[in-house]
Every structure is written in C-alpha cells, then in structure tokens.
N, C-alpha and C positions, 0 to 999 in steps of 0.2 A: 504493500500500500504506500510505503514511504515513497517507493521508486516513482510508482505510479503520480504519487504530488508534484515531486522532484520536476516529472516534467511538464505538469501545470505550470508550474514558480516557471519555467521558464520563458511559454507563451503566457505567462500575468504579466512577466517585466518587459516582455516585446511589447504589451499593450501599453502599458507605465507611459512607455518612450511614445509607440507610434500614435495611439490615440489620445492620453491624455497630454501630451507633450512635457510627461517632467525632466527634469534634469540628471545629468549622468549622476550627481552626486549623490541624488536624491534614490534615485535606480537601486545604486551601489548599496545604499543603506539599506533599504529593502531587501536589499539577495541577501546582506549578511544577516539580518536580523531572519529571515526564515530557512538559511542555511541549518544556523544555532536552535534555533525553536525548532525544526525537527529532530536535534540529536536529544532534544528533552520530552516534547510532550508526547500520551502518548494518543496515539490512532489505533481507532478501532472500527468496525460495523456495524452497526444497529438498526437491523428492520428497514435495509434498504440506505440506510442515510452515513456517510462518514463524520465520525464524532472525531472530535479535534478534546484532548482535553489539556489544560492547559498549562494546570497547579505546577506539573514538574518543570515547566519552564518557569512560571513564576517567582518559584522557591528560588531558582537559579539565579536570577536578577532579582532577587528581592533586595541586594545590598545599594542597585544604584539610585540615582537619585528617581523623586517620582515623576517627571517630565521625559527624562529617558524612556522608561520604564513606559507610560502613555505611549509613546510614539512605537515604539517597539507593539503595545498590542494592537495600533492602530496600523500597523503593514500588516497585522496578520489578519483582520478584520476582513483589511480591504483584499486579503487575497481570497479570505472563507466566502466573500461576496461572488468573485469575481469564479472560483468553483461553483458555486450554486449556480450564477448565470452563464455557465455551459454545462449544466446539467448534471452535476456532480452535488446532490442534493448534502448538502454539510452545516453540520451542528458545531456551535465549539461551547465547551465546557468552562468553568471558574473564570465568565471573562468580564468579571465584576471593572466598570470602572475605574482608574486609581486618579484621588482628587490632586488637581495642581494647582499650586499657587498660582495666582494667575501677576507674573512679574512684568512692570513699565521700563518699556525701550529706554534705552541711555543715549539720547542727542548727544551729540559734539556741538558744543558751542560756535558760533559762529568765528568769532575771532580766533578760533584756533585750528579752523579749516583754513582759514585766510596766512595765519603764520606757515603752515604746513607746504600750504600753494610756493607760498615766496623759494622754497628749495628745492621745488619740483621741477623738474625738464619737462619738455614740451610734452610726450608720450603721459606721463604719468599726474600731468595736470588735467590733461582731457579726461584721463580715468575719471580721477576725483572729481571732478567738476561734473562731469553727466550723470554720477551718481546722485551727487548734491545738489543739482539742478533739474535732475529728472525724475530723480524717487525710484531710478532702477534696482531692480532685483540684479544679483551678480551674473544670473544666469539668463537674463534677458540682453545685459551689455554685454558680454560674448557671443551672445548669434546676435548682434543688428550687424544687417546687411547694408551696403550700403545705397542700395533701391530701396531702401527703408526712409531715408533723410531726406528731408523736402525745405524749402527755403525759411517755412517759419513751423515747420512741426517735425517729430518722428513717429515712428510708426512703430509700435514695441509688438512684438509676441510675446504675449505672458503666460500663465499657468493655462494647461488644457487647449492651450492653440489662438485664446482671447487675444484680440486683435486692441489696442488703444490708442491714440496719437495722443502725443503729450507737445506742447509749445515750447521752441528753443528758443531762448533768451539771446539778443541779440551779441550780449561776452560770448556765452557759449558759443552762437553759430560761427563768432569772428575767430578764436580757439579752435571749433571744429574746422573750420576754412584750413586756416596755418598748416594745421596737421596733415591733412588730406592733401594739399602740394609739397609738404616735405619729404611723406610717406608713401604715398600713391598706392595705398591698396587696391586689390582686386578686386575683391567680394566684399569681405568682413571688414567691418571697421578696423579691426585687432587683428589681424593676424602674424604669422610667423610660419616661414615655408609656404608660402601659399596658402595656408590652412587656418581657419581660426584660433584665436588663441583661446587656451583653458582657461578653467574658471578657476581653477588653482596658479594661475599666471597672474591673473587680477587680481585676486588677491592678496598674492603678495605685494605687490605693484601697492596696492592700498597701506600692506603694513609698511614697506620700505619708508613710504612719503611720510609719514608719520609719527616712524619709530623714530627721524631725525628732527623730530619735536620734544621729543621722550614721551608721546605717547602712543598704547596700543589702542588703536581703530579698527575696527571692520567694514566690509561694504555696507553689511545691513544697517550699522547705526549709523552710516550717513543717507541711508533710505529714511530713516527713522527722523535726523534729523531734515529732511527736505519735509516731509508730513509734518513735524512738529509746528516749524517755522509758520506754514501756509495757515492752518488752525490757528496759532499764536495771534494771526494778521487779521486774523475774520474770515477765511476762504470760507464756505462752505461747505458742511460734513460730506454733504452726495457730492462734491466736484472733488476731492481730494479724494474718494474711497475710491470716484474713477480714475484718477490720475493715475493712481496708486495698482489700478489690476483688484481691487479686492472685490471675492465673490459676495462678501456682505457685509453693509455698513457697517454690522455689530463689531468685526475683524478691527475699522476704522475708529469706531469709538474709545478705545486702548488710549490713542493719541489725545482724547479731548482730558480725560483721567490725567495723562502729563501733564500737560497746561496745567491743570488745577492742582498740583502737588507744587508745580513751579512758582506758580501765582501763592501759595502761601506759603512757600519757604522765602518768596522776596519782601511780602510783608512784613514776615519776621522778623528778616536782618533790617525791614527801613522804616519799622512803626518805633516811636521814640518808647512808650511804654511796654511793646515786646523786648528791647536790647535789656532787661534787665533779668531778663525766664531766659536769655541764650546760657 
C-alpha cells in the first residue's frame, strides 16, 4: 500500500507545480514532509476506504514547534484530498488541528531599506527595490518575464497561476530601464546562463545587501513591509489584498493588527504621561 501512495505523492507534486502553480520550494517541502510521514504513520484498509493514521507521525514531531508541525499536516491533508479526488476513497486518522499562535510580520523600516540601497550595485538594488515597491513574493520575482513589464505596470503570476498587474513607480521603472540596457536579458528578468535565476539566488542577493547594514532581512518582510506602508497611508484593505495576490482579505487583515500595535507602541514613547510606565 505504501508503494502504491509512493506513486500518488508523485502525480500530487506534478499537480502542486503544473496546476496549482506553486513553487519548487514549496514542492520540495511537500515531498519531504510525506517522504517522513510515511516511514511513520500507519496505512491500512477498511471497508473499501485507505485509513491514513497519523498518531505515529505525530509523536514523531511532537518536539517541533507548533506552526511547523501545522504545515507539515496540512501537505498531508492536501495530499488525502487530492487521493480521494482520483478515486482513492481515504480517511486519515488523529488529524486533530494543532493551535498556532497567530504571529505579526516584522517590517523593515523605511530608512533602513534606504541605508541598505546606498551599498547596493545596480543588480541587487532592483532586487530590493521591486520587492519593496511591488509587495512580491520571492517566487513571483524569479519567473517575471520580461513580456510581463509594461511602461506603467507589471504583470505578476502569483499563487495557483492568478494573474495581477501591480503599478511601477516611476524610481523603479527608471532603475528597471538602467538594468535592462546594462544586462540585456533574454526572457527572465534574473537570469544566469540563459536560465532564470533561483529563488535561493534572490535570496541571498536580499541577505548580502543587508547583512552590510548589520542587519538580517528576508524577501518576505520587505513584502511585508510594502503592505504595511500602503495600510499605514490609508490605501484601502480590498486594493492592497489585490496588490498583494491574496486569496482572502482575512490573509490581509494581519497587516491592519500591525498598524495598531505600531500606532501604540508610538504613543507610548510620545505621550508625556506614558514616558513614566516605560
């Protein structure tokens, strides 16, 4: 029976990629996590239907944290799904929810995107900059094509193949100009050998610029801080959940919770009768 899933997992992560469109990183998490879950849980038959049970993978990860731990039963969820709908009628067993703290994104300040910039080369200021101007995901700024970039918008592919056009700010587009006659790509914005570049190339490109500030950043928390900023400003929750690729507002609301943790940690340091409770 293992074998037999063995090569479901295989056509589930062909689907991963070709229909939902997610990401190699994203893929790769999924193969490992149901690699491991089947050297634990066990599989049996019952009356027609494959029972998935879980406990022993549980017990297995019970030491890490519970947001891992989530994500890990939510690959395997979406594989018991994706069984069922090709006819592989599947139960899974102890697949009780685990609660997660539900934790707010960490902006980067603006001025210290701004210091960051100042020691950046021309390659690695576009990074940064279309991350922080665009609110991309890392995996959408390695596949823009460059039939994607239009004179005042681009054109993103996001999760599941969602198409969006986001407005390029007229710095950006004069930055993206520069680049594209010093670089002359093919296809991809990014590439290297011909090919696009990886997402673990961006990446780093992110931590280098960065780490010569002394600080560590990722791509996500300057997606983060592009949504914070816009919210901060008055944008509108439904224009920034579209900006942004999200399947639903609730995902965008996270960011208005920032705001309001920011907004009273500044009154606290500038009310004359708070400086005395710091």
């Amino acid at each position: 029976m293992k074998k037999s899933l063995s090569n479901y997992r295989v056509s589930f992560l062909e689907s991963l990629e070709k229909v939902k469109g997610y990401s190699d990183l994203t893929i790769k998490s999924y193969d490992e996590t149901l690699r491991e879950a089947f050297s634990f849980m066990e599989i049996t038959e019952e009356e027609g239907r494959t029972v998935l049970h879980l406990m022993p993978y549980r017990i297995h990860i019970s030491k890490l944290n519970p947001k891992t731990i989530s994500k890990k039963l939510s690959a395997i969820r979406s594989f018991s799904e994706y069984l069922n709908e090709n006819g592989i009628t599947t139960l899974l067993q102890a697949d009780q929810p685990v609660k997660v703290a539900k934790t707010l994104p960490k902006p980067i300040a603006h001025q210290y995107i701004l210091e960051a910039l100042a020691h950046a080369n021309e390659e690695e200021k576009l990074v940064v900059v279309l991350l922080y101007t665009l609110g991309l995901r890392i995996s959408e700024l390695a596949s823009l094509r460059l039939e994607d970039i239009s004179q005042e918008w681009i054109r993103v592919v996001g999760k599941g193949s969602k198409q969006r056009d986001i407005p390029l700010l007229a710095s950006t587009k004069e930055l993206l100009e520069n680049y594209l006659r010093s670089h002359a790509p093919k296809k991809f914005l990014f590439e290297k050998n011909r090919e696009k570049l990886s997402e673990n190339s961006l990446r780093y490109t992110v931590n280098k610029v960065f780490e010569r500030v002394s600080l560590k950043v990722t791509p996500h928390q300057l997606r983060h801080s592009y949504a914070t900023s816009l919210l901060n400003e008055g944008a509108p929750i439904a224009d920034v959940s579209e900006l942004l690729g999200h399947a639903s507002m609730a995902t965008t609301q996270i960011y208005t919770k920032l705001g309001s943790v920011l907004k009273q940690q500044n009154y606290t340091k500038a009310h004359p009768l708070c400086k005395g409770e710091q």
